[in-house]
N, C-alpha and C positions, 0 to 999 in steps of 0.2 A: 481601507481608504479608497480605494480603488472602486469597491463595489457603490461605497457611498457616494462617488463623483460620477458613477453609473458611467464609467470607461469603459471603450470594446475592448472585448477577448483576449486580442492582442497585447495591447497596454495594461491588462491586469495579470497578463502570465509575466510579462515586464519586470512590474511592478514585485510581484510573489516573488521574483528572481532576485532585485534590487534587495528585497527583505530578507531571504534568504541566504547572500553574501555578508549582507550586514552582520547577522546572525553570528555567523561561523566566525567571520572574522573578531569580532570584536568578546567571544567566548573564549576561541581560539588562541587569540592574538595571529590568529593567520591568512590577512590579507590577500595571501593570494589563493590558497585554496578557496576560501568564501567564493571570489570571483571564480573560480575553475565550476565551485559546486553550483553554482547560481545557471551559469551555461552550461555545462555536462549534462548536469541532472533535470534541471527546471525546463529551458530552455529548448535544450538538444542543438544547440546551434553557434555558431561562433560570429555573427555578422557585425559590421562595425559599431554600426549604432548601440546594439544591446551590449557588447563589451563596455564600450565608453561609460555608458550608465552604471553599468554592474561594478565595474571598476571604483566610480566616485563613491557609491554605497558604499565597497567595503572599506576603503578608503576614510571615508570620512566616522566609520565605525569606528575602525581601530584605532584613530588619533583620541576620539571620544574617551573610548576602553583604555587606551594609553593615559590619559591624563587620567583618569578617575583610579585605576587601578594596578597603574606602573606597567614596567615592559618585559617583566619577568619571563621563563617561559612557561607555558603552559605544565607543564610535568616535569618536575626533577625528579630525573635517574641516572645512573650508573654511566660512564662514558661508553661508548659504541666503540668498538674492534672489529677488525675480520683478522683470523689471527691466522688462515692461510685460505688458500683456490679452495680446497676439497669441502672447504665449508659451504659452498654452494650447491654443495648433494643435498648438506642440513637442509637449507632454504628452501628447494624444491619440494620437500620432503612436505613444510612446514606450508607451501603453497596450494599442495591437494589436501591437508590435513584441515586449510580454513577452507575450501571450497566446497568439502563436506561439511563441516559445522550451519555453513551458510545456508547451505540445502536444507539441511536440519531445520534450520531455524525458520526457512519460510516456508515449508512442508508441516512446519510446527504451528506459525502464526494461524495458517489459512485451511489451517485442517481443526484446530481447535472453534475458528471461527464457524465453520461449514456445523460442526458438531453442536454449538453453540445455539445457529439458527434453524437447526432442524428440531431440537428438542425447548427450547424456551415455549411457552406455549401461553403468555401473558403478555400484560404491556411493557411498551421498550422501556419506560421511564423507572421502572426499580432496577431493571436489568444489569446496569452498573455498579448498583450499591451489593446485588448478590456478588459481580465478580470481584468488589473492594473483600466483601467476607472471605470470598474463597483465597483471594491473595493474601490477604493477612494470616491463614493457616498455614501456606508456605511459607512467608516471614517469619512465621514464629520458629519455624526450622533453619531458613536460614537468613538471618536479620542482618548479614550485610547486602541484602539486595535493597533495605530500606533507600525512597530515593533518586537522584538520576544515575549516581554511581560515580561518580569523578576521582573522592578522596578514597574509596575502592580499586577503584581501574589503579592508579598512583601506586597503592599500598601492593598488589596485587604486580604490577610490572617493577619492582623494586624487590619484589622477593620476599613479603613476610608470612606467607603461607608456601603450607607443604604442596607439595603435585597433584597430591588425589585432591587438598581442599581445593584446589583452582580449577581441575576438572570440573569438580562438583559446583564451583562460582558459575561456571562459563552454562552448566547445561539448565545451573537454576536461572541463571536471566534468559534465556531460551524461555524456561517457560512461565516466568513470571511476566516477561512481554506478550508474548503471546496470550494468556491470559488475559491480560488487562487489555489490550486492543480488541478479542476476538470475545469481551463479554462489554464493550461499549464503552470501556474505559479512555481515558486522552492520553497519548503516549506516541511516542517515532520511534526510529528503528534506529536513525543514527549513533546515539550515545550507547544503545545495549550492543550494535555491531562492535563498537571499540573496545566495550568492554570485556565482550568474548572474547576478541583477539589478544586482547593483553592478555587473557588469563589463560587459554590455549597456549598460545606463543609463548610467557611465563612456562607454562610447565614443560614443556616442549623442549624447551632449552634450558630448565633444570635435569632432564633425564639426561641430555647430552652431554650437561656437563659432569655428571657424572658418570657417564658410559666412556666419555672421550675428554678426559679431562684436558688432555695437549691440543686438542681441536678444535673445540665449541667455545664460544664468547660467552660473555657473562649471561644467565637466563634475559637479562632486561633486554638485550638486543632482540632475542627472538621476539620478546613478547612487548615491544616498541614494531620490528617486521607485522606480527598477528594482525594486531591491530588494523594497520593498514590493508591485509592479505581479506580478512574477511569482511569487509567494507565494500570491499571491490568485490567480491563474489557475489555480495549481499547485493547488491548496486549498479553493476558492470559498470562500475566509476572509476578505471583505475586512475586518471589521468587527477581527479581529487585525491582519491584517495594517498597517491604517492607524495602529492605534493604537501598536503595536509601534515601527514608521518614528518615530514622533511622539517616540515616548518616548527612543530611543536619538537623536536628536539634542537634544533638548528646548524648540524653537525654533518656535513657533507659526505662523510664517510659510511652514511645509512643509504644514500640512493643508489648504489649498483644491487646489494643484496636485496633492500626494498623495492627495487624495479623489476626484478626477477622475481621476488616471491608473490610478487600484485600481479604480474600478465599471468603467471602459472594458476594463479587462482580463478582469478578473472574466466581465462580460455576452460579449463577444468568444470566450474560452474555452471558453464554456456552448455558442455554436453550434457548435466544432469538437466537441465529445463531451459528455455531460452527466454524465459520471461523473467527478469528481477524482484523485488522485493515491493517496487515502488507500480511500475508498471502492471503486475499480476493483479494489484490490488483496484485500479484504472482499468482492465482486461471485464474483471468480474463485474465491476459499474457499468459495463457497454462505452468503455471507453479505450479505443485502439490510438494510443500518441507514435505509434511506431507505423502505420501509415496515413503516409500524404495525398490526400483527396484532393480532387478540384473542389474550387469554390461556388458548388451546386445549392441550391435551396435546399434541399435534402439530408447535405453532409452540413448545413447551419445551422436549419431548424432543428428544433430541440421536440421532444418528446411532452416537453412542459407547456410549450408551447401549442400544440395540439390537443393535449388529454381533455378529456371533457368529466365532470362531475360523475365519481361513482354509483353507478344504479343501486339503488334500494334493491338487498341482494335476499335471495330466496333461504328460508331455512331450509334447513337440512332437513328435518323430520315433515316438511308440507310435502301435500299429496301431488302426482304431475298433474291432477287435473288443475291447483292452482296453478303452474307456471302457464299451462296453456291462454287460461288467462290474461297473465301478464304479457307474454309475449302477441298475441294477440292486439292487444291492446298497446305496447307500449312498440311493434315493426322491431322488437332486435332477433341477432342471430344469434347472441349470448349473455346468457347472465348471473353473477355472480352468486357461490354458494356459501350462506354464512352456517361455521360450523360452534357452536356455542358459544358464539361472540369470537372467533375467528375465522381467519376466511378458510375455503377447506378447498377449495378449487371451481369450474366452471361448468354450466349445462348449458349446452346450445339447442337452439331448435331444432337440428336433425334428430337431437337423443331424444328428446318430447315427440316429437312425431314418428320417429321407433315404438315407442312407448305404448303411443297412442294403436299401434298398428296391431302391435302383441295383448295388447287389453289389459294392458297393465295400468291402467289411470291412476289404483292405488295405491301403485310405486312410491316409495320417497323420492323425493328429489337428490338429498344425499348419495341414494344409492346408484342416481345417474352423473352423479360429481363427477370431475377429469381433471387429474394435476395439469394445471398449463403452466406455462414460463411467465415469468413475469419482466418486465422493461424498466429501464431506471427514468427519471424522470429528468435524469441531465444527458440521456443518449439519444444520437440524432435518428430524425428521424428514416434515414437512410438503414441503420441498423437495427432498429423496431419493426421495417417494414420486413426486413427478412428475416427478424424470428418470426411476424406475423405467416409468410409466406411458406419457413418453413416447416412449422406446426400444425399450419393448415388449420389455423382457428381466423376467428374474424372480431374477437375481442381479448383483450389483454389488460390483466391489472397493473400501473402505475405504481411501484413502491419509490419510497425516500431512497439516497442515496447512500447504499451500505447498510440498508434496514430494510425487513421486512413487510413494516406498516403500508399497506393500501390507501396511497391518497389519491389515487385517479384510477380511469378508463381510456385505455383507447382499440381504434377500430379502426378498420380500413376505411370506413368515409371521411373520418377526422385526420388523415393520412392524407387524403387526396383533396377535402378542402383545407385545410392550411398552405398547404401548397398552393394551392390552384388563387388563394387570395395574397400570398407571397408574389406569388407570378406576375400576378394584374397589378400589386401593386407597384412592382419593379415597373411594370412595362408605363404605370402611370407615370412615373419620375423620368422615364427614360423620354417619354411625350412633352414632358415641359420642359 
């Protein structure tokens, strides 16, 4: 809605936040985490204005979700105990135990992805339907991941699987998520984080309670704690994530042990990497939400907003003496090398005029190729110009955002004019 009423930046992260409250809430039935997750996570901020909004979203969700589908709670299990103190060793326990799975899993996502798009070597448009095949292989092994996993996660924190199957739930949504995001597929990370933890946290506190049977609460408490525990690792959300836990069981007696085993995970995850689940994947796009820029032409302007139309890119197997040619004829200092209908990297004019020096005109151009970086098309151009700067090339391919695909060029002249027409036109408006 937002994009179609063509509202600033500001008002559509707003807006994502507003929908995103909604969301949770009215799935959830829990109003106030929606609001927690819309500001923690979206947002990053608490200011008055955006609370108040985020507020009447979720708000106005869960009365929605209330009438249409009662006030039930979200997950019926087993009532919550703490049945003494020393069961806060369990908790602890049970806190670095989801901080590793979390690590797991986003070491898993963004390493499958990386693998993904180094080896696919075609267009992106089937590329989903191969990782639908490859996921249905794992389904056929293990067919309760069919799904988002709700009547799962339920079944699963209620106790009707044994220990090892719940290990085995928790490491196959691991890679069944990963999977389906990191081969193109549409998916989040919220619903599979709870679900590991339930099944974690479930088995967790089935060992206990049979190692310690006068000690340990029923498995569903652990694996009600999971849940929340690797959310927050996954997220550094514990302030959602605690309240969330709270809400879907509604039982007061789960936030001392749930507030411990959330900051335990939480802090524990931050030493294995300090980037989340959410943010890593914003890191890799050229998009840093964890610092605060002035509001420069440079930290606004986008990448898209400069790139200019991809050059007609030189095969691989032509001679240098045609790039010489080209470059001659067309003033660049680099130009792209297409390697049987994909791109394979970039020849600049210093490699051609090497070339030219060693008397190699018969060279292939291929075999003066150069892996360069590539820039996202939604990163500004403040951080374009310093891969540009720091690579030390003077042209850059433009990929989509999370893909591969070549839909632009840019250069340090397209850098310095967008700017320099940004500039004059500020100063025009500032004139009238």
């Amino acid at each position: 809605m937002g994009q179609a009423r063509r509202v600033p930046e500001s008002r559509l992260r707003l807006l994502v936040a507003c929908g995103a409250a909604g969301g949770i809430s009215a799935t959830f039935n829990a109003p106030i985490a929606g609001v927690m997750f819309g500001l923690e996570l979206i947002l990053r901020d608490f200011e008055a204005e955006s609370f108040g909004v985020v507020v009447l979203s979720s708000v106005t969700a869960d009365v929605i979700s209330r009438a249409a589908f009662g006030s039930r709670p979200f997950l019926s299990i087993p009532g919550f105990e703490l049945t003494s103190v020393w069961e806060f060793a369990f908790y602890a326990v049970l806190g670095v135990l989801a901080a590793i799975l979390a690590v797991v899993f986003i070491q898993t996502l963004y390493g499958l992805e990386d693998i993904a798009n180094r080896t696919w070597r075609w267009s992106e448009s089937p590329r989903p339907a191969v990782g639908g095949l490859l996921l249905g292989v794992l389904l056929l092994a293990l067919p309760q991941m069919f799904g988002v996993g709700y009547p799962m996660l339920e079944r699963s924190i209620s106790g009707e699987y044994t220990v090892w199957f719940l290990l085995l739930l928790a490491l196959g949504k691991v890679a069944a998520t990963s999977l389906t995001i990191a081969m193109g597929g549409s998916g989040g990370v919220f619903a599979p984080s709870l679900f590991m933890g339930a099944a974690l946290g479930t088995a967790y506190g089935a060992l206990l309670h049979r190692w310690f049977p006068g000690m340990a609460a029923h498995p569903s408490a652990y694996g009600l704690v999971g849940m929340g525990a690797v959310f927050a690792a996954a997220a550094r959300a514990p302030i959602t994530s605690a309240i969330i836990i709270f809400e879907l069981r509604n039982d007061y007696r789960t936030i001392l042990p749930l507030l411990f085993a959330v900051a335990l995970a939480t802090g524990v995850a931050h030493l294995f990497t300090p980037e989340t689940i959410y943010t890593l994947k914003l890191r890799r796009r050229g998009i840093d939400i964890s610092r605060r820029e002035a509001a420069t032409p440079m930290n606004e302007l986008t990448v898209g907003d400069a790139m200019e139309r991809t050059p007609p890119a030189l095969r691989h197997d032509e001679a240098v003496r045609g790039a010489v040619e080209r470059f001659a004829a067309e003033h660049r200092d680099a130009l792209p090398v297409d390697g049987e209908g994909r791109y394979k990297g970039t020849v600049t004019a210093r490699d051609v005029e090497q070339a030219m020096r060693d008397a190699a005109t018969d060279e292939t151009v291929g075999n003066l190729a150069r892996e360069t970086p590539t820039v996202s098309v939604n990163e500004t151009l403040a951080g374009a110009l310093g891969t540009l700067l720091q690579h030390e090339v003077s042209g850059v391919p433009v990929v989509a955002n999370g893909g591969r695909q070549v839909i632009g060029w840019l250069t340090h002249r397209d850098v310095l004019r967008t700017y320099n027409q940004r500039v004059a036109r500020d100063s025009a408006r500032g004139i009238e």
